[in-house]
N, C-alpha and C positions, 0 to 999 in steps of 0.2 A: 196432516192436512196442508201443512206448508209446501209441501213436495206437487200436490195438487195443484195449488194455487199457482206455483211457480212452471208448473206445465201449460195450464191455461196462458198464464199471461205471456209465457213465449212465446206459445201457439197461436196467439192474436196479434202479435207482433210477426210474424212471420207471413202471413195469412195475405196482407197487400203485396207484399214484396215475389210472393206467388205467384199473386195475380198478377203485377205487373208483369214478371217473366214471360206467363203464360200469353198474356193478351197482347204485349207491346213489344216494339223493338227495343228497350230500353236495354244496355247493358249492363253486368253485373256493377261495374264502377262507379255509375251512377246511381244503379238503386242503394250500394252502400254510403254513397256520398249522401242522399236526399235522407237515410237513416240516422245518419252523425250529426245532419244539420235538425233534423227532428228533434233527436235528443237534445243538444243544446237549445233549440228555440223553449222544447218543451218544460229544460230544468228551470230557463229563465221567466219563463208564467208560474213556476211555483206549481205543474201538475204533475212532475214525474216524481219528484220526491215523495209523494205518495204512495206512489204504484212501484216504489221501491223499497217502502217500506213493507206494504201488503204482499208482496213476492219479490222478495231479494233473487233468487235466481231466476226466475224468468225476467226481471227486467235488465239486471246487471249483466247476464252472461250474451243478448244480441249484441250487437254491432250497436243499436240506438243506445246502449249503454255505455259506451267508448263517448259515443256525444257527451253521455250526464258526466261521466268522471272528467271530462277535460272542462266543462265549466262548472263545476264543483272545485277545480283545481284552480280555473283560473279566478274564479273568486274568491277562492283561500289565497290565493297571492295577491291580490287587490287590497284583501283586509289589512 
């Protein structure tokens, strides 16, 4: 069921950054920047730690996942 879980929640993570391709001029460098700065906005609200818990591979293996480990890290060097 974990395998599932961890498909979905990539799939929903991927799913904007689709759309943005599709619909906008945005390029790739920017949509991965606005994913990195998600991830860290969202580890520091306390919501992705969650949704890494309930699917370790689909949240850890995007690119918004590179967000959470870099302020997961950088708050372990803080402490």
């Amino acid at each position: 069921m974990n395998y599932l879980y961890s498909f979905i929640i990539g799939g929903l993570f991927c799913i904007p950054a689709q759309i943005l391709l599709d619909k906008t001029k945005l390029t790739n460098a920017r949509i991965l920047t606005f994913y990195v700065i998600a991830g860290v906005i969202l580890t520091a609200l306390g919501i992705y730690e969650p949704i890494v818990n309930f699917a370790p591979g689909g949240a850890s293996v995007p690119i918004i996942g590179f967000g959470y480990t870099l302020a997961k890290g950088a708050e372990k060097a803080v402490k």
